[in-house]
N, CA and C atoms as an extended XYZ file, in Angstrom:
105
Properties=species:S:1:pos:R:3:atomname:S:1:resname:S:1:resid:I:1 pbc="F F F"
N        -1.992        9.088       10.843 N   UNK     1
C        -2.492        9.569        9.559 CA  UNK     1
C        -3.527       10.656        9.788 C   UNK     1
N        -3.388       11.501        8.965 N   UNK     2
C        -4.590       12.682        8.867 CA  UNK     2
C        -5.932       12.427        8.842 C   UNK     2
N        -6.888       13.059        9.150 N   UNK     3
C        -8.132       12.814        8.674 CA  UNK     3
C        -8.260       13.071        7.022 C   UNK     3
N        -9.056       12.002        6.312 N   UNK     4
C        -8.988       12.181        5.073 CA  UNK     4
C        -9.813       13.664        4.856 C   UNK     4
N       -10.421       14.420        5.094 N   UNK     5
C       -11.170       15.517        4.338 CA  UNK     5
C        -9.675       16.536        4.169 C   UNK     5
N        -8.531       16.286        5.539 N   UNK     6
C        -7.683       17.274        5.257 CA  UNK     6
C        -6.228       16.615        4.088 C   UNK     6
N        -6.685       15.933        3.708 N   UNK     7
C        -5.194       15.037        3.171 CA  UNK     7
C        -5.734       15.654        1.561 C   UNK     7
N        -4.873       15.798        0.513 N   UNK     8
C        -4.744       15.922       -0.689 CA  UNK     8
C        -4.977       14.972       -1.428 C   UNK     8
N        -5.133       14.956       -2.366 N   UNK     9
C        -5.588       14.211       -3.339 CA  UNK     9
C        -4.059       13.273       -3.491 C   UNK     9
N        -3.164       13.830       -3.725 N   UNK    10
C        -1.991       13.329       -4.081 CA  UNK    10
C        -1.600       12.805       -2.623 C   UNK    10
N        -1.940       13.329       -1.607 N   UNK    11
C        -1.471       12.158       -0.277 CA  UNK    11
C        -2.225       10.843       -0.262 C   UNK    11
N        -3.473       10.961       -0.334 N   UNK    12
C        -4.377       10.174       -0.699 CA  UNK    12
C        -3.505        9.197       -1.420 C   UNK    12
N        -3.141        9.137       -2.554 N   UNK    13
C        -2.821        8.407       -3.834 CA  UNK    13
C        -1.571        7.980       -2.920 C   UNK    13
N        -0.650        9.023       -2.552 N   UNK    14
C         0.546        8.143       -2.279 CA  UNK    14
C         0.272        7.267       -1.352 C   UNK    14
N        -0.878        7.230       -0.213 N   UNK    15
C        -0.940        6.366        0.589 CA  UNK    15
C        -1.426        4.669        0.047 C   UNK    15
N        -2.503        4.617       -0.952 N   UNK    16
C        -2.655        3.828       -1.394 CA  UNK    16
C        -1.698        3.002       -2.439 C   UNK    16
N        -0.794        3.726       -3.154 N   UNK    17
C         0.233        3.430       -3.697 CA  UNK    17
C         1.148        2.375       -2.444 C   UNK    17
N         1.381        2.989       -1.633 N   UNK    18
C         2.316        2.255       -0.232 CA  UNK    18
C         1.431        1.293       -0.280 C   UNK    18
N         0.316        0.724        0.243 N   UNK    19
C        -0.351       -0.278        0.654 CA  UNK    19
C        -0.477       -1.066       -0.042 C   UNK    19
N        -0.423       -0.583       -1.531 N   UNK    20
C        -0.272       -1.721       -3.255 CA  UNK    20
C         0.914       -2.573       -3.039 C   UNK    20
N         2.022       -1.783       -2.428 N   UNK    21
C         3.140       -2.178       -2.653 CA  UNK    21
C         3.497       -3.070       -1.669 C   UNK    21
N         2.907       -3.086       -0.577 N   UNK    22
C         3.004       -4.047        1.198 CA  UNK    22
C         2.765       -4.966        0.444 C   UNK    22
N         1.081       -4.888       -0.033 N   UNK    23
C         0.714       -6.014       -0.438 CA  UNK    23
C         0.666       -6.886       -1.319 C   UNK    23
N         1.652       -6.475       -2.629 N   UNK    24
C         2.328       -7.347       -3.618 CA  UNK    24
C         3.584       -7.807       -2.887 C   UNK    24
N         4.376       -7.234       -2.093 N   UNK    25
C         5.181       -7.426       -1.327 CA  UNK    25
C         4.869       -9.004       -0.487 C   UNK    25
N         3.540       -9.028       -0.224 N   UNK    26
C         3.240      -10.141        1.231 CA  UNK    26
C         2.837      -10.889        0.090 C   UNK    26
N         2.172      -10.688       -1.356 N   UNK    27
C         2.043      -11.887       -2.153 CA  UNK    27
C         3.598      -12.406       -2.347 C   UNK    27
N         4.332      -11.278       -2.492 N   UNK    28
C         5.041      -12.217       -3.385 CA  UNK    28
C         5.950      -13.316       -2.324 C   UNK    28
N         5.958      -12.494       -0.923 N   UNK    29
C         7.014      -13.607       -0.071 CA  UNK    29
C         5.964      -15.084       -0.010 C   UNK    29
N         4.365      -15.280       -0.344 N   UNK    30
C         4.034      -16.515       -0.138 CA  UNK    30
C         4.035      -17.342       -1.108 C   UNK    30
N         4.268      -16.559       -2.307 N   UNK    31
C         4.744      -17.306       -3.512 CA  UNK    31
C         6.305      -18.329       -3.235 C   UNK    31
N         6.507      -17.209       -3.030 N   UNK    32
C         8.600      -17.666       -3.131 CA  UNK    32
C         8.366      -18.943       -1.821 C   UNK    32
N         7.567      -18.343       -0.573 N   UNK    33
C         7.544      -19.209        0.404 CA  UNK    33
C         6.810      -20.687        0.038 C   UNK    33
N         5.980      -20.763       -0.983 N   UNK    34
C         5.422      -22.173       -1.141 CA  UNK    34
C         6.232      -23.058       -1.955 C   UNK    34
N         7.103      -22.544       -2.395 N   UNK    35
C         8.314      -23.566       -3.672 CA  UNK    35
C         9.697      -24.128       -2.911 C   UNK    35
């Protein structure tokens, strides 16, 4: 990954967008995994 001063605003965002998504992702397999 870039250093953030050189990344865009919109890379920025998409990166955190990805990491939203891992991590509803890892909720949701411990959901499904506890039933």
């Amino acid at each position: 990954m870039k250093p953030t001063s050189e990344m865009t605003l919109a890379e920025i965002d998409a990166e955190l967008a990805a990491i939203r998504a891992v991590q509803a992702w890892r909720k949701a397999q411990r959901e499904a995994s506890r039933q």
